[in-house]
BADOLUM-605353 format. One record per residue (C-alpha): residue in three letters; x, y, z. Coordinates in nm, 3 decimals, decimal comma, padded with zeros to 5 digits. Each point is the difference from the previous one (the first is absolute). Layout:
N
ala  X  Y  Z
...
END
This chain:
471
unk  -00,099  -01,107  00,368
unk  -00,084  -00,377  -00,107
unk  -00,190  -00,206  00,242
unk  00,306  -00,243  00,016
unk  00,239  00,260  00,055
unk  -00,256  00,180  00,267
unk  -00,034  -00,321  00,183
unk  00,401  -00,091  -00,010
unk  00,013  00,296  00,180
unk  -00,282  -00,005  00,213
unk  -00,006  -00,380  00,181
unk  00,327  00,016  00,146
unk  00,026  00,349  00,088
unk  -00,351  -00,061  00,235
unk  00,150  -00,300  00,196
unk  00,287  00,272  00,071
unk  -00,094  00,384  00,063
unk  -00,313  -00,021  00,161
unk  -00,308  00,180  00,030
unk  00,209  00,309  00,107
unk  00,076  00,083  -00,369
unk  00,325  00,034  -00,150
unk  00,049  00,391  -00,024
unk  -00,165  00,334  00,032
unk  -00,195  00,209  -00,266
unk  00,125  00,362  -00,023
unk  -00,145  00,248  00,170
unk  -00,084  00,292  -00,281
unk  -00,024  00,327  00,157
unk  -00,163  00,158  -00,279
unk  -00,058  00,384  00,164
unk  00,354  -00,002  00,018
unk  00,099  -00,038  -00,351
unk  -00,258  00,220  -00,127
unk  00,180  00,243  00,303
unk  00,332  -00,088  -00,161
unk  -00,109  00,070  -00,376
unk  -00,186  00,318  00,049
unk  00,136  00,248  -00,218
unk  00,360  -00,107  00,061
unk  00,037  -00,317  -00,236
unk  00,114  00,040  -00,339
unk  -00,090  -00,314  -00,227
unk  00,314  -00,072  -00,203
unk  -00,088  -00,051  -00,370
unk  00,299  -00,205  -00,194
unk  00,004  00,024  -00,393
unk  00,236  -00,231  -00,236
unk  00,263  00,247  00,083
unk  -00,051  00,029  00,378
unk  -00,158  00,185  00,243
unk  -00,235  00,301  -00,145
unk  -00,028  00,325  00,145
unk  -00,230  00,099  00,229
unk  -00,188  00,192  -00,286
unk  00,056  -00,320  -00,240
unk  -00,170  -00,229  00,283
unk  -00,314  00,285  00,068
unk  -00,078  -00,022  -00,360
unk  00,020  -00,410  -00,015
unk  -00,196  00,003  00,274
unk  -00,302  00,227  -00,094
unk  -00,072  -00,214  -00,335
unk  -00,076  -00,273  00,304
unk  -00,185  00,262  00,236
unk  -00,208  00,116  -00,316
unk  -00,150  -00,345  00,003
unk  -00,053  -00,044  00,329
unk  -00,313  00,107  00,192
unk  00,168  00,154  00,295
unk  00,354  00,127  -00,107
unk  00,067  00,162  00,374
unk  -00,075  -00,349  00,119
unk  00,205  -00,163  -00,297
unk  00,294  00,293  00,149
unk  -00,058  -00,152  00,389
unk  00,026  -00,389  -00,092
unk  00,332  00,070  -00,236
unk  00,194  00,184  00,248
unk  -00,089  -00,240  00,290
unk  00,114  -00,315  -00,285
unk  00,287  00,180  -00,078
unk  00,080  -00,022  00,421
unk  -00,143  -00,375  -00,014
unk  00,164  -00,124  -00,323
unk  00,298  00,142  00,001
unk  00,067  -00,053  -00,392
unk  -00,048  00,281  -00,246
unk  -00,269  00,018  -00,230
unk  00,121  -00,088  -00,389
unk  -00,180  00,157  -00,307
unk  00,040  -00,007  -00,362
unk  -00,110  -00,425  00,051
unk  -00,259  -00,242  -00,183
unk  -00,170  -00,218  00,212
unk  -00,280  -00,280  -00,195
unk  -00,193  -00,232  00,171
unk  -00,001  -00,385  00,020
unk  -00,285  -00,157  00,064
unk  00,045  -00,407  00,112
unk  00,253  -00,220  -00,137
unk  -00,109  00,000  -00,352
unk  00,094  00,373  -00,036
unk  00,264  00,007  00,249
unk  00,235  -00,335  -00,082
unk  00,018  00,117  -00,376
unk  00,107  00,370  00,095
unk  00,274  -00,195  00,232
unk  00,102  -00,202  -00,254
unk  00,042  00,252  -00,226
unk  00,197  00,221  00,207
unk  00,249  -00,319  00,058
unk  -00,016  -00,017  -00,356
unk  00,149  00,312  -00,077
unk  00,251  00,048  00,258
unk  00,351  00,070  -00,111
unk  00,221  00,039  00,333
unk  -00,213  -00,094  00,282
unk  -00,270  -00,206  00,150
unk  -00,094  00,038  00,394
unk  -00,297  -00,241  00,116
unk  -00,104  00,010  00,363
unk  -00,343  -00,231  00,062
unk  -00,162  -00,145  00,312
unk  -00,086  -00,267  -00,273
unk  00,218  -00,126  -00,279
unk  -00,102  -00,278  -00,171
unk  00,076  -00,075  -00,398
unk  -00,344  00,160  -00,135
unk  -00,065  00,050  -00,352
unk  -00,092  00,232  -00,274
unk  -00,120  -00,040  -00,334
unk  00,185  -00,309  -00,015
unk  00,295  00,063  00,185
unk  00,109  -00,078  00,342
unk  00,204  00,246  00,239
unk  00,267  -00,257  00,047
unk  00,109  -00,009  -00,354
unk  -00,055  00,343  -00,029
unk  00,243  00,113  00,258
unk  00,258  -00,292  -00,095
unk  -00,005  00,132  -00,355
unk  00,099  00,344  00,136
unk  00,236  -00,081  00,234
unk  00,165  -00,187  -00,283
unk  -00,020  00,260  -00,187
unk  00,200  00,245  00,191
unk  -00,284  00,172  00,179
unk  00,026  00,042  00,437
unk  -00,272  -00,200  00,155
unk  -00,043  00,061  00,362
unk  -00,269  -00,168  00,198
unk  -00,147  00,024  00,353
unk  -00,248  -00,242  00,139
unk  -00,189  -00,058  00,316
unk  00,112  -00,366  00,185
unk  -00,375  -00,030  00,096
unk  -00,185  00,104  -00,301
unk  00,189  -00,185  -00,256
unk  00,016  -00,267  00,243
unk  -00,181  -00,259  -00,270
unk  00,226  00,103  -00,318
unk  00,205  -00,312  -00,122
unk  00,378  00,019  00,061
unk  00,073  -00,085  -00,288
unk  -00,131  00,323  -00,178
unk  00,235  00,184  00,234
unk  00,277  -00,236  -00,067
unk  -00,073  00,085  -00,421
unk  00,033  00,400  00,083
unk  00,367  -00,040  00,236
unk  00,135  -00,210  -00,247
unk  -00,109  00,266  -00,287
unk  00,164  00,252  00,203
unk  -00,336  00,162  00,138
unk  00,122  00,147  00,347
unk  -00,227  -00,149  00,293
unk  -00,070  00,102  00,333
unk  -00,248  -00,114  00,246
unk  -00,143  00,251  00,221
unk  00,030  -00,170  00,354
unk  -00,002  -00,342  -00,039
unk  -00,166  -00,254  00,223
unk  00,338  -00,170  00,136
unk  00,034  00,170  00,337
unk  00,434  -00,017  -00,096
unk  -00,107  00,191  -00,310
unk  -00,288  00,265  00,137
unk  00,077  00,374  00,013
unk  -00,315  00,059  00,156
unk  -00,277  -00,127  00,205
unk  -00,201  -00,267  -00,215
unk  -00,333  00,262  00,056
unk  00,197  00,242  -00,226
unk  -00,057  -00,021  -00,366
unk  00,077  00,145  -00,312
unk  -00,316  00,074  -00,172
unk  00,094  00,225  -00,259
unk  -00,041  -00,045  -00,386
unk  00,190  00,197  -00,220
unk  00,155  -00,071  -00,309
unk  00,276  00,266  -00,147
unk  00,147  00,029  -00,367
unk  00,257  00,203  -00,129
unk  -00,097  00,311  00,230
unk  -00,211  00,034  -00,259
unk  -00,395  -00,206  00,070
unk  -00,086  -00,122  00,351
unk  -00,295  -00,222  00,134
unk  -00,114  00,041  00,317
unk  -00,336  -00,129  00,182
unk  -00,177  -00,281  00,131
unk  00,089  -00,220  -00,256
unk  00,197  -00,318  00,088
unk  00,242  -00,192  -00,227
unk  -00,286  -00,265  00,098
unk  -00,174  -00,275  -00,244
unk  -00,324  00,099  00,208
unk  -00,025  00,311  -00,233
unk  -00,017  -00,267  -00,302
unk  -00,361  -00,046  00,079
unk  -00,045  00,375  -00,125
unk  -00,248  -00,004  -00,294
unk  00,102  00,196  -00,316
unk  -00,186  00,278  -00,076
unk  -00,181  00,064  -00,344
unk  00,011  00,340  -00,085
unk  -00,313  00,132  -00,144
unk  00,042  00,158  -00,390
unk  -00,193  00,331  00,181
unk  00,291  00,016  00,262
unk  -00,274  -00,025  00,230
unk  -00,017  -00,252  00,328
unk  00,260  -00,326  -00,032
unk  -00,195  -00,326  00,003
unk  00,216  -00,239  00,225
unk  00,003  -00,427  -00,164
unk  -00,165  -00,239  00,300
unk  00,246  -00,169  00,191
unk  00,026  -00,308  00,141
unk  -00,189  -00,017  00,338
unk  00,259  -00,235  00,109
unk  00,268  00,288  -00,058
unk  -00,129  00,315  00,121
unk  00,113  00,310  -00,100
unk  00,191  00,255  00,236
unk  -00,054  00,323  -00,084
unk  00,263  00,282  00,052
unk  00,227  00,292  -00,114
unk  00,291  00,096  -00,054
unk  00,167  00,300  -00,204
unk  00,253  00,071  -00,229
unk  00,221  00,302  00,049
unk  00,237  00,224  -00,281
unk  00,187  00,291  00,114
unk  00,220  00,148  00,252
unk  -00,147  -00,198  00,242
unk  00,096  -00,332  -00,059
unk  00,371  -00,004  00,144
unk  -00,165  00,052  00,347
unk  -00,173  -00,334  -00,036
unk  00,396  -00,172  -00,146
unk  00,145  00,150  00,317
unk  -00,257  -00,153  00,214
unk  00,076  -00,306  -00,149
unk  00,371  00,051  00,093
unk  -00,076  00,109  00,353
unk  -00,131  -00,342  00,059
unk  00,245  -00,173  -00,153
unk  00,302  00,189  00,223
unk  -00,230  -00,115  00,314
unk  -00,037  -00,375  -00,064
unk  00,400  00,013  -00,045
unk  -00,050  -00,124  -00,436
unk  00,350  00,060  -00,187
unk  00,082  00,282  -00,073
unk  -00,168  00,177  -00,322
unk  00,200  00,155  -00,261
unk  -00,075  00,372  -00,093
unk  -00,340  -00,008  -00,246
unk  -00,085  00,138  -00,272
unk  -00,129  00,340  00,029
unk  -00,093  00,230  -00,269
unk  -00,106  00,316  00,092
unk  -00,413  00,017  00,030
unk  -00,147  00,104  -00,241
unk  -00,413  00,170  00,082
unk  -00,256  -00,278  -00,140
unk  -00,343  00,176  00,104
unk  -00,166  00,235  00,221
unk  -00,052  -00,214  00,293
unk  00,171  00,091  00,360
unk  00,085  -00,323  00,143
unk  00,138  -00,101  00,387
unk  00,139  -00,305  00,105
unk  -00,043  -00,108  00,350
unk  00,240  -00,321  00,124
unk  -00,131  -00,096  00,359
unk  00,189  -00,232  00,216
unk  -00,032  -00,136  00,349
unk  00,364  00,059  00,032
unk  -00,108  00,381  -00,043
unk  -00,274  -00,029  00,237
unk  -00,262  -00,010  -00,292
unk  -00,178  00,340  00,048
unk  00,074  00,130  -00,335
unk  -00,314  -00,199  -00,166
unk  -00,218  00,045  00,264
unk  00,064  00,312  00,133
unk  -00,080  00,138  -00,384
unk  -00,313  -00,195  -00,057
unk  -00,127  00,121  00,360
unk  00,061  00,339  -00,087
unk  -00,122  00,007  -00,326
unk  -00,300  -00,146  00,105
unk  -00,029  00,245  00,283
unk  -00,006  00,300  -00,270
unk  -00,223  -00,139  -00,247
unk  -00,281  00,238  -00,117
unk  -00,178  -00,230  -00,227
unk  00,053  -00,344  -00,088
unk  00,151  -00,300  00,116
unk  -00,016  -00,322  -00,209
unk  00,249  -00,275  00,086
unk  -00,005  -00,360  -00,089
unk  00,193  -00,223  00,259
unk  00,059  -00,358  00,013
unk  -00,002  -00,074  00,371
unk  -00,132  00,248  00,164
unk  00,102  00,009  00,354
unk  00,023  00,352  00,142
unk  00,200  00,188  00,265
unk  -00,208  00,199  00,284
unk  00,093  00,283  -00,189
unk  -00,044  -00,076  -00,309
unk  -00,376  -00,114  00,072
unk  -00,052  00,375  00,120
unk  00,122  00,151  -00,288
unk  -00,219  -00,154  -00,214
unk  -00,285  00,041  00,198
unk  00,075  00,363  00,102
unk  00,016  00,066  -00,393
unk  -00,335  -00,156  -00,056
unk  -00,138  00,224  00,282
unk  00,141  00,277  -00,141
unk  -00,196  -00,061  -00,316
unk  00,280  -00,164  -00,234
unk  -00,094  -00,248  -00,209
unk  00,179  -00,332  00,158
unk  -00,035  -00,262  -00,214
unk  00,218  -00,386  00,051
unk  -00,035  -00,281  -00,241
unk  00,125  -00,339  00,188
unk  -00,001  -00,356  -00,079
unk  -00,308  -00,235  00,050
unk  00,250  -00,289  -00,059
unk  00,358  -00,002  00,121
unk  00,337  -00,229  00,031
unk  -00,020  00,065  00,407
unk  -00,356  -00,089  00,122
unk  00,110  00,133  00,385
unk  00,057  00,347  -00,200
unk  -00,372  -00,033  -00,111
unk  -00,129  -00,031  00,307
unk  00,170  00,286  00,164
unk  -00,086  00,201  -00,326
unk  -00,333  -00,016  00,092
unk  -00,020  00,078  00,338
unk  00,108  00,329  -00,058
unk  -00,322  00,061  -00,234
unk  -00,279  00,136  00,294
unk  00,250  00,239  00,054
unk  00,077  00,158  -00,333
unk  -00,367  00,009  -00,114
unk  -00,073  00,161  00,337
unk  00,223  00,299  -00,136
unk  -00,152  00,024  -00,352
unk  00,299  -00,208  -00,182
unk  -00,107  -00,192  -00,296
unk  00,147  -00,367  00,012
unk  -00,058  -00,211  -00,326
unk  00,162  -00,396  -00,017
unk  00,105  -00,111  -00,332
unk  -00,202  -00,358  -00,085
unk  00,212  -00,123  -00,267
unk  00,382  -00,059  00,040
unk  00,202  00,081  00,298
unk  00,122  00,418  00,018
unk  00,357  00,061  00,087
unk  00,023  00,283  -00,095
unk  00,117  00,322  00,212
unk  -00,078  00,292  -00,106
unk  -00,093  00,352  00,131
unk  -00,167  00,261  -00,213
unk  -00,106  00,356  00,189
unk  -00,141  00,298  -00,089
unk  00,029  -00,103  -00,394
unk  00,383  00,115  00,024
unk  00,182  -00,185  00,228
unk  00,058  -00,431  -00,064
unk  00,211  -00,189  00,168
unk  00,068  -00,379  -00,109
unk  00,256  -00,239  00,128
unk  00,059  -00,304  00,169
unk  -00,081  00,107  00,362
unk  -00,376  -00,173  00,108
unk  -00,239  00,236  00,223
unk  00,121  -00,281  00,264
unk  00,174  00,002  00,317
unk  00,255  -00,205  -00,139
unk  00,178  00,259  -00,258
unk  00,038  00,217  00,247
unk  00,144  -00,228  00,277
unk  00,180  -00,258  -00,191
unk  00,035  00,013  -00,346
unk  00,241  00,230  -00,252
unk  -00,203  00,181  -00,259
unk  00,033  00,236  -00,284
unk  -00,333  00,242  -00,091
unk  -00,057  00,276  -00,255
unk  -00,151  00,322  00,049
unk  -00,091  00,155  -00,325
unk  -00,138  00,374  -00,034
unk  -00,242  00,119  -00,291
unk  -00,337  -00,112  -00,098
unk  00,092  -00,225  -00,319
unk  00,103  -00,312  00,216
unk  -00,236  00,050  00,266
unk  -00,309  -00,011  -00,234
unk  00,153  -00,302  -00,144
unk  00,002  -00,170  00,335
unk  -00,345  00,122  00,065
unk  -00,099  -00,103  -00,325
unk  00,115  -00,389  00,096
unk  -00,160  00,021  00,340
unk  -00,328  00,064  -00,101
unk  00,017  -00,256  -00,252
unk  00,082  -00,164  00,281
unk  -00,291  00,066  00,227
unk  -00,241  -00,087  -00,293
unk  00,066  -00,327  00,042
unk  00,018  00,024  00,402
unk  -00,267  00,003  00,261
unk  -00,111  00,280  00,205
unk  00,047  -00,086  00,402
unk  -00,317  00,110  00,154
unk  -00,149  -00,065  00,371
unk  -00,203  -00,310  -00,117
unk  00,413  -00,160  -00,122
unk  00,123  00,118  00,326
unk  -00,260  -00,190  00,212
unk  00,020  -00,294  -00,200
unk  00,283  -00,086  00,122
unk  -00,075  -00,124  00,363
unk  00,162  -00,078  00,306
unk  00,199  -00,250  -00,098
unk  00,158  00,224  -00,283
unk  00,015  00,265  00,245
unk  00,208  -00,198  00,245
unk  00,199  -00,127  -00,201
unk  00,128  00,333  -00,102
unk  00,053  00,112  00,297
unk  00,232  -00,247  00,035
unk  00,205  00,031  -00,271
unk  -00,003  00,404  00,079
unk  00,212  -00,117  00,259
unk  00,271  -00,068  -00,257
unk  -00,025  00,203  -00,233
unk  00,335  00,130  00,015
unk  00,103  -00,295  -00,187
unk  -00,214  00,024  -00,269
END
C-alpha cells in the first residue's frame, strides 16, 4: 500500500479509534483442525470438466506428494486447507511467474490485448501506466470501443491521486466503473478502515493475473532485464536513484482455474451494489498445464480467516523450508510462533524484507521483531536496493502461495484480498529461484544489526507496536 494512501488512512483514523484498536485478530485453534481433518477430509480435485473422482484426485495429488519431502505431512496440511479454504483444488492449469513491472505490465497488456468478450480489472491502484509505448487508458478505450466488456473495480483510498479525468475518458468509452467504498460518508458501504486490496485482472475466462502487482506508475521504475545469450542469470539496467525500483510478483494463470478468479470479481461487484452484469462469456475450460491451483478471496465481511487460518496451518506442518518475502512485515502473536516453532523444529525459515520502504513506521516495527526471530534460528535478510513488495510464501519446495494479502495485521483485519496457493515443485523453485536472487543482494540481520539500533529505535517501536493493527 502507497505511503499516501497508508497515511490517508492512517491520520484520521488515530484522532478517532484510539489506542484500543479497531478489531480483533482471530483466534486459530490449530489442534482442532488437524482434529477435524484427520482421516475424515477428502480434498476435492476439479478438472476442466468438474469435479474428479476420488481415485482421479489421489493420483493428481501423488505427482505433488512425490515431490514433497514429507507426503503424510503434505496429506495433514491439505485436508485441514480444504476445512480452512473452503474452495476446491483445480488441476490441469499453467501458472508463470512475473517478476516486477517490466515482466508483469507487458503480460497484462497482452492479455487486454487479446481479449474477445471480456475484461474484469479490480486494483487497489489504477492509474494510466504504460507498456511498450502504450498507456492502459487507451488501451481499454480502444476495447471498449471495440465491442469488448470492460469492468473495473478500484479502491477510493488507493487510487486516491489518479486524475479524474482518466476516469472520465474510460465512462465515456463505455468502460464500466465502480469504486469500492468511496470516501463520501452518503456514498460508503463500509467503514473507511475497510479496503479493497485485491489485484486481479481477468480475460476471456481464458488468462488471469493475480499478485502484488498494482496498476501503479511506481512499478515504471522496474529496470529491464537483459537476458544473457547462455540463458544464464538476467542482468537488470541501473535505474534512476531518484526512482527506485519496487520489486514484486505476480502470476499468470491458464486453465480450469481461472473462472474462480471472474466470479470473485463478480462477487464484489454484487456487494458494492455496481449494475447489474450481463451473462459472460464462458467457454468450457479447457486443461493448460500440470499445475493444481487454489484461489483464496478473504474479506472482512467474511471474518477474514480463510488467508490466515491457511498460512498458520501450513506453517504449522512444515517439515522443511520456509522462505517468504513480505513487504511489511508486521506479525500476529501467532503467526510469530509459527515461525519460530518451525525454526526450532529444525526447518529452514528463511524471510527476505525491505531495508527501504514507502511506510517508515512499518520499518520500525519490522525490526523490532528481529531479537526474537534470530533467537529461534530464523534467517532474516533486508533487501538494500529497491523497496520489496512482494508477498510470497514458498514451503517445503511444493507449496507457494502469492497474492495481494501482506504478512500484516492489516489484511487480515481490514482489507479484501485475493491469494494463490499453487501445488507442485515447478512454481515453487521458480519463486525460490527469485528469492535468493533476492537475498544476494540483501543483508544478513545478525546480533551486531540488532544492537545497533538503540534505545531510541527501540522505543520508538514500541510505540508504533501499539498500532499496528492499522498498518
Amino acid at each position: 500500500m502507497p505511503l499516501r494512501s497508508r497515511r490517508a488512512l492512517l491520520l484520521p483514523l488515530a484522532a478517532i479509534l484510539g489506542l484500543a484498536g479497531c478489531a480483533q485478530i482471530p483466534v486459530i485453534n490449530e489442534g482442532q483442525l488437524l482434529q477435524e481433518a484427520s482421516g475424515t477430509q477428502r480434498i476435492r480435485v476439479y478438472g476442466v470438466h468438474g469435479p474428479l473422482s476420488p481415485r482421479q484426485g489421489r493420483a493428481v495429488l501423488a505427482r505433488v506428494a512425490a515431490q514433497a519431502p514429507d507426503a503424510d505431512a503434505l496429506d495433514r496440511h491439505l485436508a485441514v486447507e480444504q476445512i480452512v479454504a473452503q474452495d476446491p483444488l483445480y488441476a490441469g492449469n499453467s501458472v508463470q511467474v512475473l517478476r516486477d513491472g517490466s515482466h508483469t505490465f507487458p503480460a497484462m497488456f497482452r492479455a487486454i490485448e487479446g481479449a474477445r468478450h471480456f475484461i474484469d480489472l479490480e486494483y487497489y491502484t489504477l492509474q494510466d501506466v504504460q507498456s511498450r509505448g502504450r498507456t492502459l487508458e487507451d488501451l481499454l478505450v480502444a476495447k471498449s470501443r471495440a465491442g469488448v466488456r470492460v469492468r473495473v473495480i478500484y479502491d477510493a483510498v488507493g487510487s486516491l491521486g489518479t486524475p479524474p479525468a482518466f476516469f472520465a475518458r474510460l465512462r465515456a468509452a463505455g468502460v464500466r466503473l465502480l469504486q469500492y467504498n468511496p470516501l463520501n460518508p452518503i456514498r460508503a458501504t463500509a467503514s473507511p478502515n475497510d479496503r479493497d486490496h485485491r489485484k486481479i485482472l481477468v480475460a476471456d475466462n481464458e488468462v488471469a493475473i493475480v499478485g502484488g502487482v498494482n496498476l501503479s506508475t511506481t512499478y515504471e521504475s522496474a529496470p529491464k532485464f537483459l537476458s544473457s545469450d547462455s540463458g544464464g542469470a538476467r542482468k537488470p539496467v541501473k535505474s534512476s536513484p531518484a526512482r527506485p525500483v519496487w520489486h514484486d510478483l505476480d502470476l499468470e494463470i491458464r486453465g480450469p482455474v481461472v473462472p474462480e478468479l471472474a466470479a470473485l470479481f463478480r462477487q464484489h461487484w454484487r456487494e458494492q451494489k455496481g449494475p447489474r452484469l450481463a451473462p459472460d462469456y464462458d467457454p468450457p475450460p479447457r486443461p493448460q498445464g500440470r499445475q493444481i491451483v487454489r484461489v483464496i478471496g478473504s474479506s472482512p465481511a467474511r471474518l477474514a480467516t480463510r488467508y490466515y487460518a491457511t498460512v498458520l496451518t501450513a506453517m504449522r506442518t512444515a517439515q522443511s523450508s520456509i522462505w517468504m518475502t513480505a513487504a511489511y512485515f508486521v506479525p500476529t502473536h501467532q503467526e510469530l510462533n509459527a515461525l519460530r516453532a518451525a525454526a526450532r523444529r529444525g526447518v529452514d525459515v528463511r524471510i527476505l524484507l525491505p531495508s527501504h520502504t514507502d511506510v517508515p513506521e512499518v520499518l520500525a516495527i519490522q525490526r523490532s521483531y528481529y531479537g526474537e526471530l534470530l533467537r529461534a534460528g530464523v534467517k532474516v535478510y533486508e533487501r538494500r536496493t529497491g523497496i520489496v513488495h512482494s508477498k510470497a510464501i514458498v514451503i517445503d519446495g511444493v507449496w507457494s502461495l502469492v497474492g495481494s494479502s501482506n504478512f500484516d495485521q492489516r489484511s487480515i483485519l481490514f482489507n479484501d484480498e485475493v491469494d494463490v496457493i499453487v501445488l507442485g515443485g515447478k512454481t515453487a523453485g521458480q519463486i525460490r529461484h527469485d528469492i535468493r536472487s533476492d537475498m544476494r543482494q540483501a543483508l544478513p540481520i545478525d546480533w551486531r544489526f540488532v544492537h545497533r539500533q538503540g534505545v531510541w529505535r527501540h522505543l520508538e517501536a514500541l510505540f508504533w507496536r501499539l498500532w499496528q493493527p492499522l498498518f
